[in-house]
N, C-alpha and C positions, 0 to 999 in steps of 0.2 A: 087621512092627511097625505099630502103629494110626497112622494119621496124626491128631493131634488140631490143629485150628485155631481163631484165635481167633476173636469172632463176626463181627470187621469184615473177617476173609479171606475168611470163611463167604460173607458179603454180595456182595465182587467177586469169588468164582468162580461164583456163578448162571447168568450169563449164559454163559461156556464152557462149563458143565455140561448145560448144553440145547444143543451143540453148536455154539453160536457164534459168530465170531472174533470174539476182543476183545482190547485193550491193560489192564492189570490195572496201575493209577497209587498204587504207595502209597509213602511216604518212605522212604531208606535204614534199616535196620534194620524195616522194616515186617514182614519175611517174603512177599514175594512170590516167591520161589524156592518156597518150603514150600507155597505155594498152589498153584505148578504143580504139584509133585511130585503135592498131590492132584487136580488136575484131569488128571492126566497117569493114575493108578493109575485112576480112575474110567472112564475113555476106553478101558484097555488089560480092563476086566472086561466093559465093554458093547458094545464096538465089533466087529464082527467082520472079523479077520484085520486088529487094532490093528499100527501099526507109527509109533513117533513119535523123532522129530529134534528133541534139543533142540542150540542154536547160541547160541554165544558168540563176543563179537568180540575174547577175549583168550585166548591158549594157558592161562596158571595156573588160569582158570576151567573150566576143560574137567574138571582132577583135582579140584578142590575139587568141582564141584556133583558129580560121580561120590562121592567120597569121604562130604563131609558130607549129602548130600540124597538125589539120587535112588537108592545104591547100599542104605544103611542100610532104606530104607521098600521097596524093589522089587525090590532083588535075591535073597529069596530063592524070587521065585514068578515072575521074568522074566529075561528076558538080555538083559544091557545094558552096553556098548558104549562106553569113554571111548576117542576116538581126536583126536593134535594130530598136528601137524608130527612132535613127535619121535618118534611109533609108525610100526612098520613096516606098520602094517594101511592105512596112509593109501593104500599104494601097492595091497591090490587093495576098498577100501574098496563095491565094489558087492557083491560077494561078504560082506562082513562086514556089511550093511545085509540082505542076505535071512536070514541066519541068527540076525539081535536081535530085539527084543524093542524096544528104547531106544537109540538112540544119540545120543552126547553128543561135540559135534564142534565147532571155530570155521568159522562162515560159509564160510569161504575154502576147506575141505574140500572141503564140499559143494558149492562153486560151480565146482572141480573138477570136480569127479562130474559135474555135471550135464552139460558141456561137454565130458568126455571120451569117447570113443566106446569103446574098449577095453571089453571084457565084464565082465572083472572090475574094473574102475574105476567103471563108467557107471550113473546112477541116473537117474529122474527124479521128479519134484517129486509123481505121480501113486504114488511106490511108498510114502509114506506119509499114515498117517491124521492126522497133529497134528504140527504146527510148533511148538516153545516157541523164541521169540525172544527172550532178554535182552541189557537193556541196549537194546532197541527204539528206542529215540529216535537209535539211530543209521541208521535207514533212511531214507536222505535222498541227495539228488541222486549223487555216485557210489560211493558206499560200498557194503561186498559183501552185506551186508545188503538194500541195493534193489536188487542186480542181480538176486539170486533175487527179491526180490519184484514186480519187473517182469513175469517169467516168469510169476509166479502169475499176475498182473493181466491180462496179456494172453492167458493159458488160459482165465482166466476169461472178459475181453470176446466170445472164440470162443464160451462156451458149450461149454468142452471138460467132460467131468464128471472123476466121484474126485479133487476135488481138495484137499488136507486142510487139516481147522481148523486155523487161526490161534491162537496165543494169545503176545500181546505182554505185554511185562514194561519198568517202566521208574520212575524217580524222579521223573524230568518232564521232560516232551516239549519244556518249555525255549519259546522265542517264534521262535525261527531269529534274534535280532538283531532284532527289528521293537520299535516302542518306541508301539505303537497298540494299542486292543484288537481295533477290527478287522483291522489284520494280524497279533495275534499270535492269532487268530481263524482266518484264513483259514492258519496255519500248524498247528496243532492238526487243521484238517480234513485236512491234507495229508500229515501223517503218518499218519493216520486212512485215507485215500485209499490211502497206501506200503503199509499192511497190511493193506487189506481190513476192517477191524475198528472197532467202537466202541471208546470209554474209557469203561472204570468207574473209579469211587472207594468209598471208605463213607462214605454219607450217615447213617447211622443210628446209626453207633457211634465218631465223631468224637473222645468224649472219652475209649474206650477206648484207640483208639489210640495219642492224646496222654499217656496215660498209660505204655504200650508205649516208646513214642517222643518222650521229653522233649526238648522244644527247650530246645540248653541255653544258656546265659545267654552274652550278644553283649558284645562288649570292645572298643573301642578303642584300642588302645595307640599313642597318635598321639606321634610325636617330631620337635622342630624341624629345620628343615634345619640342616646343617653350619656351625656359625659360619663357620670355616676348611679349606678343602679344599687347602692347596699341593702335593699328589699328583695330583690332580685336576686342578687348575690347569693343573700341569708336563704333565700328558699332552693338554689340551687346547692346550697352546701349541706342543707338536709336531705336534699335528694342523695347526694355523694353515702351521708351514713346510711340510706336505706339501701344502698347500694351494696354497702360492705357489709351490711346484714346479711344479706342474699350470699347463696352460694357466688363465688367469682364465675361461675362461667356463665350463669342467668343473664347476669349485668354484662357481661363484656361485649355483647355487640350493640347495645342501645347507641342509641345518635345523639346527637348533640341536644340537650336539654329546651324545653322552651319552643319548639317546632311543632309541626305536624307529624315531621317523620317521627317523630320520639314518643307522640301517642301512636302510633299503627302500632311500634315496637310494645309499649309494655302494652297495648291489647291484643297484640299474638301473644306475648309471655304469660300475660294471665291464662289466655284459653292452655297455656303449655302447663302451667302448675294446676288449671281441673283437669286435665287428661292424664297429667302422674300423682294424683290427688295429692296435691304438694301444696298444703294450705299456706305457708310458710311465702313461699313464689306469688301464687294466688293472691294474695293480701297484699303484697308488697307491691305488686304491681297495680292493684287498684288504687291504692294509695299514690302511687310514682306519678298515675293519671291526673287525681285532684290538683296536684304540686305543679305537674306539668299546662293542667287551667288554668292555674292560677297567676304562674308565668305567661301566657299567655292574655289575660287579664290585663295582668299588669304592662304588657309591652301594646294594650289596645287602648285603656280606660286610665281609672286611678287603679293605685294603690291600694287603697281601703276598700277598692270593689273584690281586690281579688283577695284581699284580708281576708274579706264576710265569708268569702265563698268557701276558705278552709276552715271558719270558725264552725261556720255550719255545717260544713261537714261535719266537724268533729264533735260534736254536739250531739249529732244523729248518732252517733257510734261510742257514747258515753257509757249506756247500758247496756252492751252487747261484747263482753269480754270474754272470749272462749280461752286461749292462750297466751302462749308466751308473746307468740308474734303481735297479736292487739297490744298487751301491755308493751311492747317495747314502740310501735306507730302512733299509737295515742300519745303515750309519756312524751316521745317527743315533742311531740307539735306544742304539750302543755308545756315542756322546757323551755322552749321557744316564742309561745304566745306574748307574750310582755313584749319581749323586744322587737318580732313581728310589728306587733300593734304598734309601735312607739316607732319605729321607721317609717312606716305606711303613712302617719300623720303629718310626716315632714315635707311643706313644701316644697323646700330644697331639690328635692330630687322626683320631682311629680314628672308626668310623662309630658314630655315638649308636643306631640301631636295635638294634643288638648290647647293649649294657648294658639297653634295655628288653624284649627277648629273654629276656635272662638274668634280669631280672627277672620275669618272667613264670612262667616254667620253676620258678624257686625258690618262688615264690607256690605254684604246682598241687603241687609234687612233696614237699610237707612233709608227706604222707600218702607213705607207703614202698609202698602199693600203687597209685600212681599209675600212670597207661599215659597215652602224648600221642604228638599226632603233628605234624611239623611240615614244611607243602608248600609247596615252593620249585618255580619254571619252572621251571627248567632240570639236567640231570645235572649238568653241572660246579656249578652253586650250592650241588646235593645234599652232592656231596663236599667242599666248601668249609665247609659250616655244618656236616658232620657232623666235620671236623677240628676245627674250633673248640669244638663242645660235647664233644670230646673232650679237648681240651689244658687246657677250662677249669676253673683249680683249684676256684671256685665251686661249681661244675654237679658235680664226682665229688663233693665232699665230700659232695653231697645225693642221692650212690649213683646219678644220672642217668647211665645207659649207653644208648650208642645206637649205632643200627644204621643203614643205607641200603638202600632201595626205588628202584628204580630201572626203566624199562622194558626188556626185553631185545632185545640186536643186536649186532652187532659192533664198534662204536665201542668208543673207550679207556675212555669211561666207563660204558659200557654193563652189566647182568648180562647172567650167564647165566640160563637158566629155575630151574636145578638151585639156584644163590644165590639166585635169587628165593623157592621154595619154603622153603629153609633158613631165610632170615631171617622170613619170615612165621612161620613155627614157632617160632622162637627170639624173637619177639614174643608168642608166646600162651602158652609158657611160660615166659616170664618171665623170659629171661635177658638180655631186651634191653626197658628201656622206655621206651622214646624212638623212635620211626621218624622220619628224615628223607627224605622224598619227594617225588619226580615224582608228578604225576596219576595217574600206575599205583595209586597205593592209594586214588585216589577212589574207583572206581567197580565194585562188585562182590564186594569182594575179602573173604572172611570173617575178618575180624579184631577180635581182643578189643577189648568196649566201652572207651573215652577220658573219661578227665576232660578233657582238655586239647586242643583242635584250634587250633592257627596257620597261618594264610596268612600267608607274609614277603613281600613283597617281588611280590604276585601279580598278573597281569593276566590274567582268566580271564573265562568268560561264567558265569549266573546258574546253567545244569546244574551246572557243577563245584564252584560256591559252595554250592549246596545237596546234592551228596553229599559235599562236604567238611565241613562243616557237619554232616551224618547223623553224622559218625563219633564226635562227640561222645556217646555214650548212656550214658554213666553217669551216678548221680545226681550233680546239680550241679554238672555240667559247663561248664566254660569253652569261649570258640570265641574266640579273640582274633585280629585284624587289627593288626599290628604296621606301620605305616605312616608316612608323610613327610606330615606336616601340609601338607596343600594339594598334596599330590603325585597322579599316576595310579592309582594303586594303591587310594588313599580314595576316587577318584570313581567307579572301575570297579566299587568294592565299595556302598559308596551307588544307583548304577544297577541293578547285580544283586540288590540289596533290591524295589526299585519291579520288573524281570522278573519276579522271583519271586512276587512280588502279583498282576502281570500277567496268568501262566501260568495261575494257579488261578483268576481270572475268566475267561480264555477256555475253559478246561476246564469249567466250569460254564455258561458260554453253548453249548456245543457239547452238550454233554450234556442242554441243555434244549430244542434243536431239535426239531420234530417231528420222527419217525421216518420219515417217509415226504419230506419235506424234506429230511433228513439222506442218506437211500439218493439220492435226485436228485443234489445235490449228491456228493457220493463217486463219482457214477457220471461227472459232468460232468469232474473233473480227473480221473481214471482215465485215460478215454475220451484227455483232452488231454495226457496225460505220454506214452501210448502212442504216440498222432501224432509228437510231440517227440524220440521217445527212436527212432521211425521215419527219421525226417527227420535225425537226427545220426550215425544209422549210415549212411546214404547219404553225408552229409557227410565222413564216416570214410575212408570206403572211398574216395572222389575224392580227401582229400587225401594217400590212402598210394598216389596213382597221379599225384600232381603231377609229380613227378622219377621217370623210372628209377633204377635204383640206381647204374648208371656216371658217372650226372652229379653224384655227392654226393659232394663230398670232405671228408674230415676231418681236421682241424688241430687238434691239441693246444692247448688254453687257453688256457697258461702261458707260448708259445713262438710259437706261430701255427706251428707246422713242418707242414706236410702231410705225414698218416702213412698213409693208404688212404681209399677209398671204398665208396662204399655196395653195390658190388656183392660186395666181399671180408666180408659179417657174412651169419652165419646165426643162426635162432633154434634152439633147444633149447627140446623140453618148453614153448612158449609162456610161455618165460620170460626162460631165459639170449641174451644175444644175445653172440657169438664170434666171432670173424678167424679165416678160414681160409686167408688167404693165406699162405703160408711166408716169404717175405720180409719180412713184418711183427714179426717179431721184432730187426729190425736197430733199429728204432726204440726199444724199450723194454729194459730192464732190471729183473730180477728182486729182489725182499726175502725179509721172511722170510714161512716157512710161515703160514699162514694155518689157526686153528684153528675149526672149529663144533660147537658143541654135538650139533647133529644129524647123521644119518646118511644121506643119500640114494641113490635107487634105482641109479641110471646114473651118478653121478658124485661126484665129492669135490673138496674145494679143494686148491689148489694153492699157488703164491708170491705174493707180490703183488708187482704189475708197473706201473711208475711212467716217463715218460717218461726218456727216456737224455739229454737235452739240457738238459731244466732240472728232473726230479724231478719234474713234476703224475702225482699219484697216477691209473693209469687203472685198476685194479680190479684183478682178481685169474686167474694161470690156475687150469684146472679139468683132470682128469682126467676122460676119459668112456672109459664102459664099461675103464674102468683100462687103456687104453693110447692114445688120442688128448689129448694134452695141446692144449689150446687158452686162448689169451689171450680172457678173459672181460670186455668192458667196461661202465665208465659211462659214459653220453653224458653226463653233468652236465662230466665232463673234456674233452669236445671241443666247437668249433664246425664248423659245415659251410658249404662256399660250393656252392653252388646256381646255377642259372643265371639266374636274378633277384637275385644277389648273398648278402652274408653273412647267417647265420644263427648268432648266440648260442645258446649251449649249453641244448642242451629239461631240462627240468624230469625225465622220462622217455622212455623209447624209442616208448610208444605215439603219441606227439608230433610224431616222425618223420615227412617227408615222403614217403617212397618205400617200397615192398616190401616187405622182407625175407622173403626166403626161407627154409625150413623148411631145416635140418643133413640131410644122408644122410649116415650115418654110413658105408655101404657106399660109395658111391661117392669119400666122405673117404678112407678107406683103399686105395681102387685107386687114386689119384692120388695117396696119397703113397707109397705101394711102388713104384709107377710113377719116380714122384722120385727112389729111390733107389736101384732098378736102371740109372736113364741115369746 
């Protein structure tokens, strides 16, 4: 099939087409997918013993660009390759990289590959001729995107050769948060630096574009705060007694209730009551957190969403009463549930955002071929706002159906890949036209043009603002900000106005540099991330040799109980970290089965396994090679004490101060038949 492009694609693939690397800058809906495909078809007619890798940082995008782009234009004269997580080919994926033509993979694949040795795994960065990287603007400080592109960087600095064009794809490179031109300058070069490559745009055919890609008409839909919040109130005056529970000095610097700032604070306080094992602190402030969602909740959605969300809590933590402190947090809440409930149901004081919502929706949807999407932070909000524009008799009567987007993972709220796909389908045909979503449908995601794009309730940087914003492409499209007059939400979106102005002048400053100015510079932070990124692997490696591993012990969260130490975990596959000590299972207690969408090579899940003393969820077992069952942890669930004293629970395992040793699965097994012959 002919690949035809419009003239302003024509314009910024010049520069790849002569070989190279460039970042390719045009707005959502621009068609920069369809520019690689042909920069990609050009590459694989000219080039000899063409082999190109294109990478996404999201699984869905792996079938879509296979499906709608590169598969229709190249697959009947090449072979070409969609491989995610959930294909079996990931596992001998160096073997399926000599036999394509194309392959189409997320980042994380391939950074696999690179680092595995195994024959039929193992690739390197030299075994192809052309990099497509989308969604580019995410190659920055640790993301897998710059880990491969380190790799290049420093192949390159050697002077090693074969090493393949570059070609970056992206909406905009965004400022990193700088609010200068010259640092949102020096951050343009530095992505620039990440990949090796210039940034084009079209200078020449500006108002094609804009034609292509109508910016569509910007909304405010500003509503007063709350005259009356007595829900709100009631949960903030609970917070006040959890407060005076606490010693006074715990509580006295928290923020103002109901914010962001005032969850950071009690999730430093808590990490401060495991590190004095001050269960009392500890509890009080996970608790502060729920109260603080739920306020939260309430100043995004209804009432009763952020009702459920404490009842549920509390429900979970029914049978799980160690102390004083549980009885006195529980007791409350159940002191308080009646009247809770019995507020929350009163219209009276429902949140005003919602009726201008609803007005908004009815506004766009009085055209029956309406499509809108509407992006909220968080999964639970998703499923909050998509109950609500479901129940609402308004909203059906004006045949508004909607669906939920959401990111995939194992959480309650989570999709799966497979509901992911469906409902993106059941959007383009029509049977759903309303999307409620997480960022997942910002960024990439091939979906029918919108009249209607809403941010509710958002705080996001200027990238997300402008590819939420792209999604709007139909004619005379709305983009409405539904917000609290003088709230966060209005300022952050006001700020990511002036970013976005930002972006596109330092893109134009960079772009104007001399060339040989421009190679100096690129070559200058190259040369200085390599040193950096030298000197923190050293750093790395000392601090996984601070502690041996017999000096780490680990204590449950939730309870401070010492359950093992550092010398009883091994890793699997550079990933899974596992207790192999056998006596470790007197500590915990088993739930239910544990289900994943995907299928893995050596192993499968198993029950989920939760402390036996007070319930903190520690992760899950796994089955390896289907007959060693091993408890599978999260260090987010433990603290460690150390011989320089306590340590709060790491963010993740690579965080860890000591070792950990690589699983023998052979020697696992001679030691536990060994076990069960004495």
């Amino acid at each position: 099939m002919e690949i035809k492009l419009r003239v302003y694609q024509e314009e910024v693939v010049q520069t790849a087409l002569r070989g190279e690397n460039s970042i390719i800058w045009l707005p959502t809906g621009g068609g920069k997918t369809r520019a690689a495909v042909y920069v990609t078809k050009k590459h694989l007619e000219t080039k000899n013993k063409a082999k190109v890798a294109v990478l996404v940082n999201k699984v869905h995008l792996v079938d879509q660009h296979f499906e709608k782009e590169f598969s229709p234009f190249l697959g009947k004269d090449y072979k070409i390759r969609a491989i995610s997580g959930e294909c079996d080919e990931k596992d001998y994926f160096g073997r399926v990289v000599k036999n394509s033509d194309v392959v189409i993979c997320t980042a994380q694949i391939l950074e696999n590959a690179l680092t595995n040795m195994e024959e039929d795994k193992h690739v390197e960065l030299t075994d192809f001729t052309l990099l497509v990287i989308d969604e580019c603007h995410h190659t920055h400080k640790d993301a897998v995107y710059n880990k491969i592109m380190g790799r290049y960087v420093e192949k390159k600095l050697r002077k090693e050769g074969n090493l393949p064009q570059v070609l970056g794809l992206t909406a905009s490179p965004g400022t990193g948060g700088n609010r200068t031109l010259d640092k949102a300058v020096e951050h343009v070069l530095q992505i620039c630096a990440n990949l090796d490559s210039v940034i084009v745009s079209t200078t020449n055919y500006k108002p094609v574009l804009l034609k292509v890609v109508p910016r569509p008409m910007k909304q405010y839909d500003i509503v007063e705060k709350r005259a009356l919040d007595p829900f709100g109130d009631h949960l903030k005056s609970m917070m006040s007694m959890i407060h005076e529970f606490m010693p006074s000095t715990a509580s006295a610097d928290l923020r103002q209730k109901g914010t962001q700032e005032y969850e950071s604070d009690v999730v430093d306080l808590h990490k401060t009551g495991v590190q004095q094992e001050n269960r009392l602190i500890a509890q009080c402030a996970l608790h502060l957190r729920q109260y603080n969602d739920a306020l939260l909740i309430n100043d995004t959605v209804r009432m009763v969403d952020a009702f459920r969300l404490l009842d549920d809590y509390y429900k979970s933590k029914e049978n799980k009463l160690l102390d004083v402190t549980d009885y006195f947090l529980i007791g409350l809440f159940e002191e308080n549930r009646v009247e809770l409930k019995q507020l929350a149901s009163t219209p009276l004081y429902e949140n005003p955002k919602l009726a201008k919502l609803e007005h908004t929706l009815l506004e766009q949807f009085k055209d029956q071929r309406s499509r809108g999407i509407i992006f909220s932070k968080t999964r639970k909000g998703t499923h909050c706002l998509h109950e609500w524009v479901s129940c609402n008799p308004e909203l059906r009567r004006a045949n508004i159906c909607a669906g939920i987007l959401t990111g995939a993972g194992m959480g309650a709220n989570n999709m799966t890949q497979r509901k992911q796909k469906d409902t993106i389908q059941e959007f383009r045909n029509g049977d759903i036209n309303l999307l409620v979503s997480t960022s997942v449908a910002e960024e990439g995601l091939d979906i029918p043009e919108c009249n209607v794009v809403v941010r509710y309730g958002l705080l996001t940087n200027e990238i997300a603002q402008q590819q939420a914003s792209g999604r709007a492409r139909a004619e005379n499209s709305v983009y409405s900000v539904v917000a609290t007059d003088g709230g966060p939400e209005l300022r952050r979106e006001r700020t990511n106005e002036y970013l976005e102005n930002l972006t596109g002048k330092a893109i134009i400053q960079v772009q104007s540099m001399n060339p040989r100015e421009f190679r100096i510079k690129i070559f200058e932070i190259q040369k200085t991330d390599v040193l950096v990124r030298m000197q923190a692997e050293k750093n790395r490696g000392k601090k996984e040799q601070r502690y041996t591993p017999a000096e780490v012990q680990f204590q449950c969260k939730g309870c401070f109980t010492p359950v093992c130490y550092g010398k009883d975990i091994r890793i699997i596959e550079n990933s899974h970290r596992v207790n192999i000590n056998p006596d470790f299972n007197r500590y915990y207690k088993v739930g239910g089965q544990v289900h994943l969408e995907r299928q893995f090579e050596d192993w499968e899940p198993g029950r989920v396994i939760e402390c036996r003393n007070c319930g903190e969820h520690w992760g899950m077992e796994i089955k390896f090679k289907k007959v060693a069952i091993l408890p599978c942890l999260k260090i987010q669930s433990f603290s460690m004490s150390t011989p320089q004293g306590k340590c709060s629970p790491k963010k993740n395992w690579s965080k860890v101060e000591f070792k950990v040793e690589e699983f023998d699965f052979n020697k696992y097994m001679e030691d536990h038949l060994s076990d069960l012959d004495d």
